[in-house]
SERO-234922 format. One record per residue (C-alpha): residue number from 1; x, y, z. Coordinates in nm, 4 decimals, always signed. Example, Ala and Ser with C-alpha at 12.3 -4.5 7.8 and 13.67 -1.06 7.14 Angstrom:
REM SERO-234922
R, 1, +1.2300, -0.4500, +0.7800
R, 2, +1.3670, -0.1060, +0.7140
REM end
This chain:
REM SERO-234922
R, 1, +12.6297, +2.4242, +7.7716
R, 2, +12.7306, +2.1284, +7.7434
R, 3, +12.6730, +2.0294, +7.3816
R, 4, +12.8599, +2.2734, +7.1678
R, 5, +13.1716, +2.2999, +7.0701
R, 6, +13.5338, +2.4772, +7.1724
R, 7, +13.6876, +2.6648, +6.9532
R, 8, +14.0004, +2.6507, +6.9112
R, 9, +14.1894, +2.9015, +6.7322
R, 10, +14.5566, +2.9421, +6.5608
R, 11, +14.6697, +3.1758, +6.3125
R, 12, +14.8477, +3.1882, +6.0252
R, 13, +15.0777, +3.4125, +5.8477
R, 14, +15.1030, +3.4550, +5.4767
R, 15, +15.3753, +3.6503, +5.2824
R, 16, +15.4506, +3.6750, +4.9144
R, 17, +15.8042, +3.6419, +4.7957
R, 18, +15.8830, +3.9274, +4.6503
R, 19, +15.7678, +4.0938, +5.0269
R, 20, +16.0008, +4.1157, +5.3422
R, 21, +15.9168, +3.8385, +5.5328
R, 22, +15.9715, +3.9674, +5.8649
R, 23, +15.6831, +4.2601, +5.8316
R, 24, +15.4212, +3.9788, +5.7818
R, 25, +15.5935, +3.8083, +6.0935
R, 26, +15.5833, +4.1242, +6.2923
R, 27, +15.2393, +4.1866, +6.2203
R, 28, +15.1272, +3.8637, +6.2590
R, 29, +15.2788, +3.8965, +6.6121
R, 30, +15.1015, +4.2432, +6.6808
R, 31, +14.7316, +4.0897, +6.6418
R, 32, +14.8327, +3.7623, +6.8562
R, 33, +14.9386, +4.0527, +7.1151
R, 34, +14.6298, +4.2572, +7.0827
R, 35, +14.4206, +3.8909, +7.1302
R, 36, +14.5901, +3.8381, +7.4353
R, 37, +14.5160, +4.1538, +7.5719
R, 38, +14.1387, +4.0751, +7.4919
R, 39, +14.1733, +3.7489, +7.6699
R, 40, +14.1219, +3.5248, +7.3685
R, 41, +14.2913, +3.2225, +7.3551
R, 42, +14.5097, +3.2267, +6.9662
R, 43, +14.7690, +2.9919, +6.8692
R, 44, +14.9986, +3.1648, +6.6575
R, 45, +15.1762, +2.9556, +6.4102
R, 46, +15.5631, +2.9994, +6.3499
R, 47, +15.5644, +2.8324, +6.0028
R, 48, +15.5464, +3.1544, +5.7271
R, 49, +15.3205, +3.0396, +5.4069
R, 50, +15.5377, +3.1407, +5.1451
R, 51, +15.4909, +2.8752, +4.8846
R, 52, +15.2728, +2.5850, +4.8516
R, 53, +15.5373, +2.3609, +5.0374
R, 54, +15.4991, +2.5779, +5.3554
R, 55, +15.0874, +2.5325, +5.3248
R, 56, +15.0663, +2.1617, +5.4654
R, 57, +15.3794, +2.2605, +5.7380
R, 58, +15.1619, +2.4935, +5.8540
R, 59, +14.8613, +2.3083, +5.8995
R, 60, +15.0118, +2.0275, +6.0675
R, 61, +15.1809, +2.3001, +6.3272
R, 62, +14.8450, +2.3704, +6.4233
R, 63, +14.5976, +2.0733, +6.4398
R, 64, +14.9229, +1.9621, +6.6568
R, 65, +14.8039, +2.2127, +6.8670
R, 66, +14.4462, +2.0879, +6.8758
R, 67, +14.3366, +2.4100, +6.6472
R, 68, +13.9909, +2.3679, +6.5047
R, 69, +13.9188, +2.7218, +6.3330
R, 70, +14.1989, +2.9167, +6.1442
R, 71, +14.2773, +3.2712, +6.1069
R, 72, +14.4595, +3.3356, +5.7716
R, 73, +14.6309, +3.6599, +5.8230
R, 74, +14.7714, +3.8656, +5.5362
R, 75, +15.0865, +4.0746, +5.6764
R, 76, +15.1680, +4.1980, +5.3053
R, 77, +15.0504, +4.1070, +4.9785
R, 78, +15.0126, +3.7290, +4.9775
R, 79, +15.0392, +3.4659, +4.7563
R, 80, +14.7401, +3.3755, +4.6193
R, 81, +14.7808, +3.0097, +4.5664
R, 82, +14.9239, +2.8959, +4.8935
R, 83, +14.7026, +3.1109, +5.1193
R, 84, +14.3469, +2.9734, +4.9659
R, 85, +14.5209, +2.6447, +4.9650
R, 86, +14.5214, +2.7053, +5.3584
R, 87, +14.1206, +2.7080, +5.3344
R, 88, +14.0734, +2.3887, +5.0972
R, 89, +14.3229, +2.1895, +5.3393
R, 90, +14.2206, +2.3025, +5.7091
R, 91, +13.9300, +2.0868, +5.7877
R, 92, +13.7197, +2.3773, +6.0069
R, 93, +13.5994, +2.7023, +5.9701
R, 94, +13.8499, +2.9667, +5.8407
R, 95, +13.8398, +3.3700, +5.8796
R, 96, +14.0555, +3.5838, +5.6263
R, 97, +14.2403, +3.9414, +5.7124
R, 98, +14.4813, +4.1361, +5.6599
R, 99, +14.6981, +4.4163, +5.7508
R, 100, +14.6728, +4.7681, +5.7367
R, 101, +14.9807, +5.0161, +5.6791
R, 102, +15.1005, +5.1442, +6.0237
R, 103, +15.2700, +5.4670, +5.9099
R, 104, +15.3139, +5.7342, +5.6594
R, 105, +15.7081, +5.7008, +5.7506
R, 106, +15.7717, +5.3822, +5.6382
R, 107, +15.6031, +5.3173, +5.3012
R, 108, +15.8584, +5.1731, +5.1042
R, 109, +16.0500, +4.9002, +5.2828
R, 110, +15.7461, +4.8801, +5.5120
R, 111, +15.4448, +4.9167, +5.2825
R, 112, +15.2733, +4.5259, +5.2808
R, 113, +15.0342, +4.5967, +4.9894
R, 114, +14.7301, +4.4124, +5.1403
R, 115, +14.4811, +4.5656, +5.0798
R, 116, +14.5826, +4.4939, +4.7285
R, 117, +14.5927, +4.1776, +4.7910
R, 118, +14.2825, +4.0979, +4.9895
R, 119, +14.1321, +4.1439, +4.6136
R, 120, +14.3600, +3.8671, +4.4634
R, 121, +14.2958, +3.6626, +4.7813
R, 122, +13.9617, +3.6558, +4.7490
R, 123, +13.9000, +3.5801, +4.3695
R, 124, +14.1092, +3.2636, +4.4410
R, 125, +13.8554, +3.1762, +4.7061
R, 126, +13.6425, +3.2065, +4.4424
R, 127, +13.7679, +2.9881, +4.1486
R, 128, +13.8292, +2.7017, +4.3639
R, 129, +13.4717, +2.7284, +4.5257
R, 130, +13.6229, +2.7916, +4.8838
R, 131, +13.3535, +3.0180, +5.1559
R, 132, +13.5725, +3.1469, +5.4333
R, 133, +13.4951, +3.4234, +5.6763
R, 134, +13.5913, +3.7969, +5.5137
R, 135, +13.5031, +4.0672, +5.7594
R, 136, +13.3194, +4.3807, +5.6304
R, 137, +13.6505, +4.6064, +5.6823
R, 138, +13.9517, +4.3130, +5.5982
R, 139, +14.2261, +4.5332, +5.6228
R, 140, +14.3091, +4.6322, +5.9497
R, 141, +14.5235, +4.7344, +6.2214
R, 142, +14.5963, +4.4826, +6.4681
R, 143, +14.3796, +4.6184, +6.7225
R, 144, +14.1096, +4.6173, +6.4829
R, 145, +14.1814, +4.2530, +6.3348
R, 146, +14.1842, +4.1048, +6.6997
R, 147, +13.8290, +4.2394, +6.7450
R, 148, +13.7216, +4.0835, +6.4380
R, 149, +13.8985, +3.7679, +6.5252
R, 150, +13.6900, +3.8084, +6.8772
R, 151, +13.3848, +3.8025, +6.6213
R, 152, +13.4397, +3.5393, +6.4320
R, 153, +13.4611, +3.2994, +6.7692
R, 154, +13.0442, +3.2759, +6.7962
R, 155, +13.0600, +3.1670, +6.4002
R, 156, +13.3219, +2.9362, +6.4255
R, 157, +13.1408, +2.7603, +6.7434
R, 158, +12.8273, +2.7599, +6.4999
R, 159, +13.0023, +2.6038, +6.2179
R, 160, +13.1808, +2.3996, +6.3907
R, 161, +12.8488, +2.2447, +6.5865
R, 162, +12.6628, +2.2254, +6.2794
R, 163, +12.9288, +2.0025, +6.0924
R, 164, +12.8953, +1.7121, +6.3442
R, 165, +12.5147, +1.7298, +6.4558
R, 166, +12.3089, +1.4987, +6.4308
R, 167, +11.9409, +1.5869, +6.4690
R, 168, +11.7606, +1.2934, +6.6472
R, 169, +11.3827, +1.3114, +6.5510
R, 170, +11.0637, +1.0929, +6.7163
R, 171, +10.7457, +1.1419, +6.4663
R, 172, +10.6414, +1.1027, +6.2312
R, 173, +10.6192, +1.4767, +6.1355
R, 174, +10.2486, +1.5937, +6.1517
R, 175, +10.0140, +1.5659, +5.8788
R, 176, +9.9001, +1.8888, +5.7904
R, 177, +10.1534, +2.0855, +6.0000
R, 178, +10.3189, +2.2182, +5.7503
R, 179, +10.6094, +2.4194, +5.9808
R, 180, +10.7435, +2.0413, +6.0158
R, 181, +10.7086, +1.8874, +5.6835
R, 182, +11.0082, +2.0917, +5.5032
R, 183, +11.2285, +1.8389, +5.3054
R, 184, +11.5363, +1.7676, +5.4490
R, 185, +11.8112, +1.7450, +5.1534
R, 186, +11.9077, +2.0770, +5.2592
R, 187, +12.0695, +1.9993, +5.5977
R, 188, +12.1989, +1.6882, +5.4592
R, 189, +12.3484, +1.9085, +5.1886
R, 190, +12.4697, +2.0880, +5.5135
R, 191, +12.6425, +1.7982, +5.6356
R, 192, +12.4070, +1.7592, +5.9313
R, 193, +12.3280, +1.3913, +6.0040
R, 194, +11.9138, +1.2922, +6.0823
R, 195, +11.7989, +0.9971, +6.2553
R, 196, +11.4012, +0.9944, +6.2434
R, 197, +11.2449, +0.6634, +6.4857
R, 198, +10.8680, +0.6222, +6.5787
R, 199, +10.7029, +0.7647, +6.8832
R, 200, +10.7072, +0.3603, +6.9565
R, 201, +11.0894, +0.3579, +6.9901
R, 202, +11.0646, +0.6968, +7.2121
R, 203, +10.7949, +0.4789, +7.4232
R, 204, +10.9481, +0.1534, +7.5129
R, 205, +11.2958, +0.3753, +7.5584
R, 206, +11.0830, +0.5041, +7.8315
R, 207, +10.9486, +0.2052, +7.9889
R, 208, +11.2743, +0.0922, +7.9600
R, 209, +11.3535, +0.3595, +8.2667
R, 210, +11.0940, +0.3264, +8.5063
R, 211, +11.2816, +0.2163, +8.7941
R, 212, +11.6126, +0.4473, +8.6832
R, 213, +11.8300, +0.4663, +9.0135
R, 214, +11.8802, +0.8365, +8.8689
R, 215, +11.5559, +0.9414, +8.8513
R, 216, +11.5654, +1.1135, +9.1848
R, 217, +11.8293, +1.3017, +9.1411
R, 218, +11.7335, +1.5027, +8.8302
R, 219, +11.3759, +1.5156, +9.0506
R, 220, +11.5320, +1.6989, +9.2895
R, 221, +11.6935, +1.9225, +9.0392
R, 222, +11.3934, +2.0349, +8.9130
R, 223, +11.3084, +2.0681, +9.3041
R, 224, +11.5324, +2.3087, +9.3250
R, 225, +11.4560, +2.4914, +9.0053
R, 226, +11.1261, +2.5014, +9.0468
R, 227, +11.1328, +2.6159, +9.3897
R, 228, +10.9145, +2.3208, +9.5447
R, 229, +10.7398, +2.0013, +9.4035
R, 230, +10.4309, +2.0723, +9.2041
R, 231, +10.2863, +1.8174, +9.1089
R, 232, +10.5204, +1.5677, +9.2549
R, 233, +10.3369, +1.2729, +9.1316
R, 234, +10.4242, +1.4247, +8.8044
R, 235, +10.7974, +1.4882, +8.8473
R, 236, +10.9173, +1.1455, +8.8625
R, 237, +10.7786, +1.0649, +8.4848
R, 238, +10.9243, +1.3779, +8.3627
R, 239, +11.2555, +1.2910, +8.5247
R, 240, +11.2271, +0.9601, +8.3707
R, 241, +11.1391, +1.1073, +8.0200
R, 242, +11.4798, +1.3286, +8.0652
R, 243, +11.6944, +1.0787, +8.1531
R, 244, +11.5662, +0.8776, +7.8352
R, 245, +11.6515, +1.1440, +7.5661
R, 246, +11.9564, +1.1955, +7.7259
R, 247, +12.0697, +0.8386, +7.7127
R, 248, +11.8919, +0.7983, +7.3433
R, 249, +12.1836, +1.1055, +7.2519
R, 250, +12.4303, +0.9236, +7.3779
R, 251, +12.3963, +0.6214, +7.2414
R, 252, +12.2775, +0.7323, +6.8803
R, 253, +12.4891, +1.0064, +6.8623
R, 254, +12.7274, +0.7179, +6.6486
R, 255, +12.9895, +0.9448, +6.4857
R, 256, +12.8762, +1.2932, +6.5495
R, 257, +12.9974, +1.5147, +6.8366
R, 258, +12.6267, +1.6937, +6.8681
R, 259, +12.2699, +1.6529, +6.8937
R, 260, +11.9544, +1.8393, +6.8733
R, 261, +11.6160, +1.7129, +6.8594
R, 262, +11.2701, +1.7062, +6.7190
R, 263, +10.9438, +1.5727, +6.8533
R, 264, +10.6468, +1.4659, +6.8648
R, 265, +10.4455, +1.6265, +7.1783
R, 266, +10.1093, +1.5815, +7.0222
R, 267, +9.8380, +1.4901, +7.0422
R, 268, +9.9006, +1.1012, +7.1309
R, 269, +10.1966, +1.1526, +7.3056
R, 270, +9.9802, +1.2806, +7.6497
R, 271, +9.7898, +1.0029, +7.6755
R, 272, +10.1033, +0.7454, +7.6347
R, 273, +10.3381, +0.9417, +7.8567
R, 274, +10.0782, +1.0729, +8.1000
R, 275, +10.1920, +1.4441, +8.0927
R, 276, +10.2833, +1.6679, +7.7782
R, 277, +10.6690, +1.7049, +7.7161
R, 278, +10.7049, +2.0515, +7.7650
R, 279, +10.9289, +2.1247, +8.0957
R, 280, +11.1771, +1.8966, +7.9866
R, 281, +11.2199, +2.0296, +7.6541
R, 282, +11.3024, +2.3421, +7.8545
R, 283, +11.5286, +2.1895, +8.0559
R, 284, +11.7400, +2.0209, +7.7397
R, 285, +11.7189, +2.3003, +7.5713
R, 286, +11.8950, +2.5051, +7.8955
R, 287, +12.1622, +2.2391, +7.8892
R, 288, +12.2848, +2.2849, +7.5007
R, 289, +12.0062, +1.9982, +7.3576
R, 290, +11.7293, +2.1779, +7.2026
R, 291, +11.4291, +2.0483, +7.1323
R, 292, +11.2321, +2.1398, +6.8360
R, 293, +10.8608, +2.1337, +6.9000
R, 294, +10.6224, +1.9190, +6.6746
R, 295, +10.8941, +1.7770, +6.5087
R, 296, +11.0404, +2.0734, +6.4099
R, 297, +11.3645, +1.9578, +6.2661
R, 298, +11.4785, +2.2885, +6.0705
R, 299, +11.3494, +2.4611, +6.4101
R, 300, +11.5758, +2.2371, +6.6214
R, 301, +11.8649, +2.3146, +6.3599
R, 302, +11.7969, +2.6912, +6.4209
R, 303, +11.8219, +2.6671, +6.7375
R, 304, +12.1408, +2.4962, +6.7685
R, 305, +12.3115, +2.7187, +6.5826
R, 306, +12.1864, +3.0416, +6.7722
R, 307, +12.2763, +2.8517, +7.0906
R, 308, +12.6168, +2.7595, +6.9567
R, 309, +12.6641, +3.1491, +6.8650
R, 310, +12.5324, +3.2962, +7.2032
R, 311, +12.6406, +3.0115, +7.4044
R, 312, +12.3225, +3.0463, +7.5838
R, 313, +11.9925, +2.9056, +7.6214
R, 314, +11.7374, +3.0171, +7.3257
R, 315, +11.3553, +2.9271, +7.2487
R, 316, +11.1244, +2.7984, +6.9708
R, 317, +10.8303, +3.0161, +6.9638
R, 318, +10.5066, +3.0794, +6.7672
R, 319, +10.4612, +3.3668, +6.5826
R, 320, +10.1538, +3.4021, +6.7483
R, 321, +9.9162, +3.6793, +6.7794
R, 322, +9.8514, +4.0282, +6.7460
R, 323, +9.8958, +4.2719, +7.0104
R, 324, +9.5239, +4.4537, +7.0953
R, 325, +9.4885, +4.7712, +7.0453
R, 326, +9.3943, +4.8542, +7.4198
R, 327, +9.7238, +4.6277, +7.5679
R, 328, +9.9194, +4.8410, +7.3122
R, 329, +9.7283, +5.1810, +7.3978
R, 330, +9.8472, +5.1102, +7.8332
R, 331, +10.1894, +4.9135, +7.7914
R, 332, +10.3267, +5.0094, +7.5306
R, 333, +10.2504, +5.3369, +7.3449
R, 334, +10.4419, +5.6585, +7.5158
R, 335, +10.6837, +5.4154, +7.6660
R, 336, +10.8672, +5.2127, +7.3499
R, 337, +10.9541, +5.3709, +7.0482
R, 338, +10.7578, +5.1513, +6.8180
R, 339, +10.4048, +5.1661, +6.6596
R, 340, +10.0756, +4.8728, +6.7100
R, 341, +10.2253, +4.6701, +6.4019
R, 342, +10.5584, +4.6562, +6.5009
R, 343, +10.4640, +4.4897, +6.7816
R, 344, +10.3502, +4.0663, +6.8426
R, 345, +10.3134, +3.7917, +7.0609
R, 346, +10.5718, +3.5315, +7.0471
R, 347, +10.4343, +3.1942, +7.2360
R, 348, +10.4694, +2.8649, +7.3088
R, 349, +10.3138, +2.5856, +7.5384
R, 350, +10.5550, +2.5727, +7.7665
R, 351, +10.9221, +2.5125, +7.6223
R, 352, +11.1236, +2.8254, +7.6597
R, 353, +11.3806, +2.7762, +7.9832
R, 354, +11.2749, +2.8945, +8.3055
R, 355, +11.6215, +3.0905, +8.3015
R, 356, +11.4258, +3.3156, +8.0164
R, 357, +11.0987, +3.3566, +8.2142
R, 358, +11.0313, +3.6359, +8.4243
R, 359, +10.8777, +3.4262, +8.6971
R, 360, +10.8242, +2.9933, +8.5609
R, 361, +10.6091, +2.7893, +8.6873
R, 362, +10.5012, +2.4417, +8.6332
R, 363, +10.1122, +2.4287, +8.4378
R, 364, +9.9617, +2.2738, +8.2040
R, 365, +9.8939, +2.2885, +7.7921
R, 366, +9.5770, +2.4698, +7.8389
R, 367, +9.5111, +2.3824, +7.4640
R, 368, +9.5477, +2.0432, +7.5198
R, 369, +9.3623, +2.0483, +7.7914
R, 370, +9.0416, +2.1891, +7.6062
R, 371, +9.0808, +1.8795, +7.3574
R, 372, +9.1414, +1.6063, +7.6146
R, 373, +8.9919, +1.6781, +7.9311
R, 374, +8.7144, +1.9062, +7.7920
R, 375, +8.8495, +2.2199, +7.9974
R, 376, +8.8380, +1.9651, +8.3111
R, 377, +9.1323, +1.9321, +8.6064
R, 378, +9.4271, +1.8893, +8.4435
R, 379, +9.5863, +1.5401, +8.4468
R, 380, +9.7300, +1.4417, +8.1190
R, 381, +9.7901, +1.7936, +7.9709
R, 382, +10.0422, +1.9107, +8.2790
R, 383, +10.4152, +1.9697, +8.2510
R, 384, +10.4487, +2.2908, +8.0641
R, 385, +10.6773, +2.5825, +8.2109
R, 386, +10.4960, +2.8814, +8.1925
R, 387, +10.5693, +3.2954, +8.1986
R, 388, +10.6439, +3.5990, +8.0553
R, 389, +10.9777, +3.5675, +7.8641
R, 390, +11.2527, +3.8129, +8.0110
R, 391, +11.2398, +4.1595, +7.8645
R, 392, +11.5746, +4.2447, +7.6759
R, 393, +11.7249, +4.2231, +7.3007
R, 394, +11.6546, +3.9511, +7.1242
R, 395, +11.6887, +3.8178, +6.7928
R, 396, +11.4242, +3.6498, +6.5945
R, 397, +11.5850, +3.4138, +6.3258
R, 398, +11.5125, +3.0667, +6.1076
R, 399, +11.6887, +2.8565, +5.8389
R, 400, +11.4667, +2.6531, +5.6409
R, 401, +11.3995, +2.4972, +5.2974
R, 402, +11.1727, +2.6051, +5.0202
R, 403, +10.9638, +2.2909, +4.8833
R, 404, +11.2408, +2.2378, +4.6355
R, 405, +11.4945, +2.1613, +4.8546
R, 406, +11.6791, +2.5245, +4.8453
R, 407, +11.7932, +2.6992, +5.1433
R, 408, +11.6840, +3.0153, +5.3030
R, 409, +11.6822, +3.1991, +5.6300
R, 410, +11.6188, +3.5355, +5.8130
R, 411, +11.7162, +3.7485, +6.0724
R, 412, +11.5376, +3.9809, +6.2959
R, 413, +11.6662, +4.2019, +6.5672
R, 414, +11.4190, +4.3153, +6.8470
R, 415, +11.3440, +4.2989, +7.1856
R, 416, +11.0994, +4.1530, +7.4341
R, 417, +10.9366, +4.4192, +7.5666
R, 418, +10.8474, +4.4863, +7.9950
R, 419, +10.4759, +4.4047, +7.9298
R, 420, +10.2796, +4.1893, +8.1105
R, 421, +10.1043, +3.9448, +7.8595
R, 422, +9.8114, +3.8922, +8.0354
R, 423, +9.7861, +3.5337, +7.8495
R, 424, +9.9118, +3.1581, +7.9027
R, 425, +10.2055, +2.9644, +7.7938
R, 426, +10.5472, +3.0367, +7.7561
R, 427, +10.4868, +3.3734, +7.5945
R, 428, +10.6325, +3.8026, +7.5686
R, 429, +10.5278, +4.1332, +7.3900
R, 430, +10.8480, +4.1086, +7.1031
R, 431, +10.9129, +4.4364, +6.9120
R, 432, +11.0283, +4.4120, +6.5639
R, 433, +11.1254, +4.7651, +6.3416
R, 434, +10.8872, +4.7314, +6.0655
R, 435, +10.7463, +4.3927, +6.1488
R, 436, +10.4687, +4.4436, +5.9906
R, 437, +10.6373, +4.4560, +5.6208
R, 438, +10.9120, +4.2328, +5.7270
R, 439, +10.5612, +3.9964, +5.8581
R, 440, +10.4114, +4.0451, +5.5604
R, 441, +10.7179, +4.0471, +5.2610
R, 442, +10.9450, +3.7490, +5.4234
R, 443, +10.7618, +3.5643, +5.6603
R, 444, +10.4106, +3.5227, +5.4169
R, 445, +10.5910, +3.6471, +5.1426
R, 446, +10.8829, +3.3789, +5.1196
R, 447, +10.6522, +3.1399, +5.2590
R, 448, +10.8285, +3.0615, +5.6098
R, 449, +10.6183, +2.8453, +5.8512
R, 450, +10.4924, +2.9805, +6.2063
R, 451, +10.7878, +2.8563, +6.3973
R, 452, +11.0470, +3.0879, +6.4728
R, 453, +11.3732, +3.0502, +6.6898
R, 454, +11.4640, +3.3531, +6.9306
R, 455, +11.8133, +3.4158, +7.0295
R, 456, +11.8404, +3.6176, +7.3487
R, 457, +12.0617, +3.9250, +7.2654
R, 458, +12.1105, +4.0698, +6.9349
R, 459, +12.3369, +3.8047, +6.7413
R, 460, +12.1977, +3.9334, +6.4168
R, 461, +12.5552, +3.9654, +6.2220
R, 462, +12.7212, +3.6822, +6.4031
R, 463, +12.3623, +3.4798, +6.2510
R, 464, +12.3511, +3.5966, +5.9041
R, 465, +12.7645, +3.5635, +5.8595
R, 466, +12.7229, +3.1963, +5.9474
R, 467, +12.3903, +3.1576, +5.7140
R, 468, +12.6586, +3.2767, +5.4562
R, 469, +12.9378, +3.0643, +5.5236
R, 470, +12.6571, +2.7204, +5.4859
R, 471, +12.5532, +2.8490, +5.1644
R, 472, +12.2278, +2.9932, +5.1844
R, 473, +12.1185, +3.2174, +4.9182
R, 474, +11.8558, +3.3826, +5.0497
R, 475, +11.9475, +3.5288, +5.4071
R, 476, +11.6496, +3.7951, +5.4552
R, 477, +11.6456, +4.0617, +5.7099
R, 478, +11.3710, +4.3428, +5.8414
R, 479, +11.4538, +4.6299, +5.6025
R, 480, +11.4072, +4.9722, +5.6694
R, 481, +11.1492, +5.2051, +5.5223
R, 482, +11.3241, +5.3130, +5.2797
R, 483, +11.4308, +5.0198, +5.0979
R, 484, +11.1748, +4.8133, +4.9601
R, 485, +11.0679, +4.4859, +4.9246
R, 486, +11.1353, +4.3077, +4.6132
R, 487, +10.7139, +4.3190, +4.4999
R, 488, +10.6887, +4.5434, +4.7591
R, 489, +10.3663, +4.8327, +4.6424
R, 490, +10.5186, +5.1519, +4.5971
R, 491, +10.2296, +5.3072, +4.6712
R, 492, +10.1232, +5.1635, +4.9556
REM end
């Protein structure tokens, strides 16, 4: 992964005056112990936050230290003004917590009161408009805070990503594909930079590489992945295409850190290129770029921030079909714990990683290839990477925006189930708890488009705490029988 961030982290201790000074210290030391013993990597900061003159200090101790993300730790009661001060100053992502009493033997020189002040703390936050990190339990013991701290590492890698990427697009978005059209104030509200060019610009970039002295070696990359050459005529082009997004990141990336893409793959861009994008998206995507089909650029943003939080590749998928009855009745019933409707194909042409298929191989869009070459020998439609996605836990997630501009995601956990699809593309069996209703209620319901991104693992808290911290509204998850739907029947 080599387009995400590193986080970073320091800590900081707060203490209110009328406290001793020396417990906040001492527990402030206790979770920077029980870190290390964790193996994560904390800077802990000597300067005390006392008073608002200790708040920029304190800062400046640790951005000298190259900190990025901040724990703000309260070790007694706190002092309101300083300690949310920390959060409107520090310019990354910030996690709030706080200590728990130790012992029934010491409660009166060494009671710290913070769980009383967690309250004040986060009122504060409030009036002054400040989102920070608050676990669900904020008032720990140290043990307990490091593991939390250990949590918030995925979010702040998220954050951090999403606050210098740029998302480089190639279109124009499709007419009449509505999973692309979604207006894009809301990532610019986000802070995310967009640069959308022509499929013209993608083109001559292109040409521009023909005779690329690197082509060869990313050919014999895929070589190697692939475990051979097929179509060798064909993996010089794609190499060629590679090499040209990667440059174009480079050298638009202008002031951002990141990128992520979006484009076009349809239906001119076969006959220009001479193969259909599909394998190399994979490949990008497998090295930290992901590409978001069809111009996907809230799909792209997706899944950049579910590879920044597993620091892994992920996939764009379809929420494609229906599982039949008689594939359900022989795979899957008596095996899995879940019912027909709970079940569904996610799929794709071609773009999820080989790393994530049970057994890739180089094809073509078959699709495509029914539109273009009437169903004939593949030419222009090759250069998908096709299979059965790995069985395992998975989590199916978006953010997108409403046709007003508002934000709103979801979050799904499931898993890819060990059933052969018996179909084409990049594709799996994925098993949702009450899909159907969550299908139904959020997906048509809230009026999401088909695309969906699909973290591999279950990332579902680490997803919906960083949908929080950007500000969306309307986070939506797969509820449980027995809490309904807003409009949900009743009586169904």
């Amino acid at each position: 992964m080599k387009n995400i961030p590193e986080v970073r982290l320091g800590i900081i201790a707060v203490s209110r005056d009328c406290f001793v000074a020396s417990l906040s210290e001492r527990r402030r030391k206790a979770v920077a112990e029980a870190c290390g013993q964790k193996g994560i990597g904390l800077y802990e900061a000597q300067t005390l936050v006392e008073n608002e003159r200790d708040v920029q200090k304190a800062i400046d101790e640790v951005r000298r230290e190259g900190c990025n993300a901040l724990v703000v730790f309260l070790g007694n009661f706190g002092p309101e003004t300083p300690e949310t001060l920390l959060a409107e100053r520090f310019p990354g992502p910030v996690l709030y917590a706080a200590a728990a009493e130790e012992t029934g033997k010491d409660l009166i020189g060494g009671r710290g009161d913070a769980y009383c002040g967690m309250l004040n703390c986060s009122y504060n936050l409030a009036l002054r408009g400040l989102r920070a990190v608050i676990p669900e339990s904020p008032v720990e013991t140290a043990e307990e805070t490091a593991g939390q701290i250990e949590e918030f590492l995925p979010v702040a890698r998220a954050l951090l990503g999403v606050r210098s990427l740029k998302v480089i697009a190639f279109g124009p978005r499709p007419q009449d594909f509505f999973a692309c059209n979604a207006p894009i104030r809301g990532l610019y509200n986000l802070g995310i930079e967009i640069q959308e060019n022509s499929e013209l610009d993608l083109l001559a970039a292109f040409r521009a590489h023909e005779n690329d002295g690197r082509v060869g070696g990313i050919v014999e990359e895929m070589k190697e992945e692939l475990g051979g050459a097929p179509y060798p005529d064909l993996l010089p082009r794609m190499a060629q295409f590679e090499l040209t997004l990667l440059d174009w990141a480079e050298e638009n990336r202008g002031a951002r850190d990141y990128v992520a893409f979006a484009n076009k793959c349809w239906p001119s861009f076969l006959k220009e290129f001479g193969f259909v994008p599909c394998y190399v998206n994979s490949r990008l995507t497998a090295k930290g770029y992901p590409v978001g089909c069809e111009v996907d650029i809230y799909g792209a943003v997706s899944e950049y921030i579910g590879t920044c939080v597993t620091n892994d590749a992920v996939t764009l998928l379809d929420i494609n079909n229906t599982v039949p009855q008689d594939l359900y009745d022989e795979a899957v019933r008596g095996r899995f714990g879940y019912r027909l409707r709970e079940t569904f194909m996610g799929f794709h042409c071609g773009n999820t990683p080989s790393c994530k298929l049970s057994e890739g191989k180089l094809s073509y869009q078959l699709i495509q290839n029914r539109l273009h070459e009437q169903g004939g020998t593949p030419d222009l439609t090759r250069g998908t990477i096709e299979g059965d996605i790995l069985p395992g836990p998975v989590t199916l997630f978006r953010v997108h925006a409403h046709a007003d501009s508002s934000l709103a995601a979801y979050v799904a956990q499931g898993e890819v189930l060990p059933v052969s699809t018996h179909s084409f593309g990049g594709i799996g069996v994925i098993a949702v708890p009450e899909m159907e209703r969550f299908y139904r209620h959020i997906l048509v319901g809230k009026h999401y488009p088909h695309h969906g991104a699909l973290a591999f693992g279950h990332a579902g808290k680490a997803l919906f705490t960083v949908f929080d911290y950007l500000g969306v509204e309307d986070i939506a998850f797969n509820q449980p029988k027995s809490m309904l739907y807003p409009r949900e029947n009743p009586f169904v």
